[in-house]
N, C-alpha and C positions, 0 to 999 in steps of 0.2 A: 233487755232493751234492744228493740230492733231498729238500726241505723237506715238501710239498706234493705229493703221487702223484696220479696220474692214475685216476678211477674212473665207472662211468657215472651218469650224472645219473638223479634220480629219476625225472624226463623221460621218460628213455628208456630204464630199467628198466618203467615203466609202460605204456608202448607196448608193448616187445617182447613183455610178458607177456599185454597188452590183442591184440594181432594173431594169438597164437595160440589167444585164448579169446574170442572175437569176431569180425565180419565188420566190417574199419576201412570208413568209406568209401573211396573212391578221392583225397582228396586228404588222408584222415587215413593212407593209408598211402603216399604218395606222399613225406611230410612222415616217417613214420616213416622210410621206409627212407632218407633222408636224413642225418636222424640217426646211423643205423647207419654208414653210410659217412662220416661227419664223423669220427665217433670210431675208426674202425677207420681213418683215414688217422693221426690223434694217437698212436694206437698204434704206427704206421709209422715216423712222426717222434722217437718213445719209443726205437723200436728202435735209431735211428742214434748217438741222443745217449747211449747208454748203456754204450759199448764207450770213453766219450772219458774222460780223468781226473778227479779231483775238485775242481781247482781255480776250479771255479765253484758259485756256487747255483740250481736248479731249481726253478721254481713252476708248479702244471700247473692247468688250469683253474681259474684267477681271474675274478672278477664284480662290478666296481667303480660304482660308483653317484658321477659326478664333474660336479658343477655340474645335477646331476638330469638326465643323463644317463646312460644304462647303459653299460658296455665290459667286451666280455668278453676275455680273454689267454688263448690256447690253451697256451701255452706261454712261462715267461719264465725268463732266466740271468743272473743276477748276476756280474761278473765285476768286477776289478779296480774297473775305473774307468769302466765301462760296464755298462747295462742294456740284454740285448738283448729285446724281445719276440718273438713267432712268429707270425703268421698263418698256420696249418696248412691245405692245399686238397688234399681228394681226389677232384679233379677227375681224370673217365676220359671219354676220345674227343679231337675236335679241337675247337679253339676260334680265333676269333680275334677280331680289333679292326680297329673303323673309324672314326676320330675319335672315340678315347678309350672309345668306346662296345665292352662286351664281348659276343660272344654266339657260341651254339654251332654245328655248322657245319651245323645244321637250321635257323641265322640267328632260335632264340628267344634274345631279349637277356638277357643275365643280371645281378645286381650287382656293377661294378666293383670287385674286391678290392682292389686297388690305391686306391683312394679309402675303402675300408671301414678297408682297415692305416693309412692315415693320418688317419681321423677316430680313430682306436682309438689313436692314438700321440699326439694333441693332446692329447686328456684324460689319457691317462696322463701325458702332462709336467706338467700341469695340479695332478696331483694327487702327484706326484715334489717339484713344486718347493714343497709344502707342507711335506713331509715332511724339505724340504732335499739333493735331488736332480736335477740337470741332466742328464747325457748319455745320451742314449738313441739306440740305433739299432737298431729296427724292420726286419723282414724277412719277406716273405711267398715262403712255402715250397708248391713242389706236388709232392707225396710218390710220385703215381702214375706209375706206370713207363709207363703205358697213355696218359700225358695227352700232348698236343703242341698250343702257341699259335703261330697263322699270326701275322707281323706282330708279334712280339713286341717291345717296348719296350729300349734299351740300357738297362738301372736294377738297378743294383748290389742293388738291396734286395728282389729278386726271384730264387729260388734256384730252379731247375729240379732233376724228380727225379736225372738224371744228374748238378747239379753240389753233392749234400748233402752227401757223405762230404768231398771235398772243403772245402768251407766250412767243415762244423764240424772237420774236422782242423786247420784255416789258424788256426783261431780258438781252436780248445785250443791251440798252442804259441805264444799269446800270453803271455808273462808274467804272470801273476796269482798275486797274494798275498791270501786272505783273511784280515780279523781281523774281532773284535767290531762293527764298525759296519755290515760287509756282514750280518753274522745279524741285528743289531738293525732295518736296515731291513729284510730279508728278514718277521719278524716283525711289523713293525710294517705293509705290505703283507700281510700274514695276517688284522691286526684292522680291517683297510677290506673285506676279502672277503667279500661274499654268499653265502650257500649255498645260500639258493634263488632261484631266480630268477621276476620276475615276469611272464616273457612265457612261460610253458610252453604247451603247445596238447594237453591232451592230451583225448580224444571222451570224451561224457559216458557211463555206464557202471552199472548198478545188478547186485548181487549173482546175482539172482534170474536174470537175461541172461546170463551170462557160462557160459561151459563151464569142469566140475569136471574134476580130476583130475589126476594127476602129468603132468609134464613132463620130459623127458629133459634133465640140467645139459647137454647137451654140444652135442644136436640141435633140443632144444626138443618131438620127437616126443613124441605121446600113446600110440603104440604099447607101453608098457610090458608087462612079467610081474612079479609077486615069486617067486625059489627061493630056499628055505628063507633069508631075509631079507635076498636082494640082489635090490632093483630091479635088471634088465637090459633095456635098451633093443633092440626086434628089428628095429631099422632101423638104428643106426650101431656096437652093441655095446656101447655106453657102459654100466659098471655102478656100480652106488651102494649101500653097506649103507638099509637101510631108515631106522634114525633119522638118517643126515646128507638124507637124500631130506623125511624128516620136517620136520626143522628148517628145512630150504631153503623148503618151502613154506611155512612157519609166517611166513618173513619176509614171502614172495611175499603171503600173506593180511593183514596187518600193511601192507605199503607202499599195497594198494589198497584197501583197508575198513582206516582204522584206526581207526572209531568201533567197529567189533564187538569184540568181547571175546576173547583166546583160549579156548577151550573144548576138551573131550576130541571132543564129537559137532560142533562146529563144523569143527573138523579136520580130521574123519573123514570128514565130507562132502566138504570142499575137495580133500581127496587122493583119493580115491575109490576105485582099488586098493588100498590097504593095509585089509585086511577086521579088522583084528582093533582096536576099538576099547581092550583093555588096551596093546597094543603104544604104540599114537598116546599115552596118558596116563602109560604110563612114560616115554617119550622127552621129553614133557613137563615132568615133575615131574623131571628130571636136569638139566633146562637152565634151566626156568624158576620161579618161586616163584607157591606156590599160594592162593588166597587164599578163605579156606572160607566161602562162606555156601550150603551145602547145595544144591538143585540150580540152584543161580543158581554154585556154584564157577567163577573161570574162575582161567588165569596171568597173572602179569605179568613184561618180562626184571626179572631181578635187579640 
């Protein structure tokens, strides 16, 4: 039972949409596509746990602030009588270890995950046993089919991609019974959760700099056409009516200027193929409420 869904961080909605309408630098895109591959292994991880029954609780991207320290939980399950966390790694190529020390097999040293899951797992007891919760057992997960560690550790709390199905089938046909104390803490873990977080990186960025224009929902391409009021994409064929195309960028402009106002001719610029500015202010006025001070008018959501 999923409490808590999995969704991308503003983070890294901003990125992805900052990388196609900007030149990142090389260690701002470096850091982006990292991101990208963080959350696209979580997905991975989503997919295995989601075939399993509902006798547990699921919280996906938690961000706790514990003795003024941050820890973030990619993924956590409530079960019975145990809390398990997830450190999720979409790690792709080889790796290995030399006195504890991790690195890749181009020998650049990376950070010990394994020491990362158990500073992430103190705090969380830390802030469990506040709350009137002891057992926890922590497990760092590597989701990619592609990964392989030379020298791998015997440590039961580290799941390779071959042994996932496995562990979480082992661990659904645990006996678990939930009642009201498992949703109570489940919830009360909800009201310690940050939503934003305060180490984000993301390159600075002014309106004026950025490239206008629709974005394909599927490829991100700028290639677009509109017929007779479907954007279609002429790189992956991906098509979109015009007002959901509308709307999408309306947030897109919204998440990265949110001191601008929405406007009919604000709009009209940001999207820049959609030519017909009544179109852009009916798709408007249907979604959102309009606030009249003549030509200063803009919308606000409802």
């Amino acid at each position: 039972m999923e409490l808590k869904t999995r969704c991308e961080s503003e983070e890294l909605l901003k990125l992805r949409y900052l990388n196609r309408r900007m030149t990142l630098s090389e260690n701002d895109k470096t850091y982006y596509l990292a991101k990208e591959k963080g959350y696209e292994g979580e997905l991975i991880f989503d997919s295995h746990i989601s075939g399993l029954t509902d006798n547990f609780i699921t919280l996906n991207d938690l961000l706790f602030e514990v003795n003024n320290q941050h820890i973030q939980i990619d993924s956590l399950m409530i079960k019975q009588n145990t809390i398990y966390p997830f450190e999720v790694k979409n790690f792709e190529g080889d790796y290995y270890i030399d006195n504890d020390n991790w690195y890749s097999i181009s020998r650049t040293p990376i950070t010990n995950p394994i020491l990362q899951m158990e500073r992430s797992e103190t705090l969380l007891r830390r802030l469990l046993y506040q709350l009137g919760y002891t057992s926890v057992n922590s497990n760092l997960v590597f989701v990619n089919s592609k990964f392989h560690l030379y020298h791998a550790p015997m440590n039961k709390q580290i799941i390779f991609p071959t042994q996932i199905n496995r562990f979480l089938c082992s661990l659904d046909r645990q006996p678990s019974t939930l009642d009201d104390s498992h949703f109570i803490l489940a919830n009360r873990l909800l009201s310690h959760h940050i939503s934003k977080s305060p180490y984000t990186k993301v390159p600075e960025y002014e309106y004026e700099k950025v490239r206008k224009g629709n974005l394909c929902s599927k490829c991100l391409s700028f290639n677009l056409i509109v017929d007779n009021y479907i954007v279609v994409c002429l790189d992956c064929g991906c098509k979109e009516s015009v007002s959901s195309s509308i709307m999408r960028h309306v947030r897109e402009y919204m998440l990265l200027f949110p001191d601008k106002k929405i406007t009919t001719s604000g709009i009209w610029e940001w999207c820049g193929i959609i030519k017909s500015k009544k179109t852009i202010q009916v798709t408007l006025s249907n979604n959102y409420k309009l606030i009249q001070k003549g030509r200063s008018s803009f919308y606000i959501p409802e």
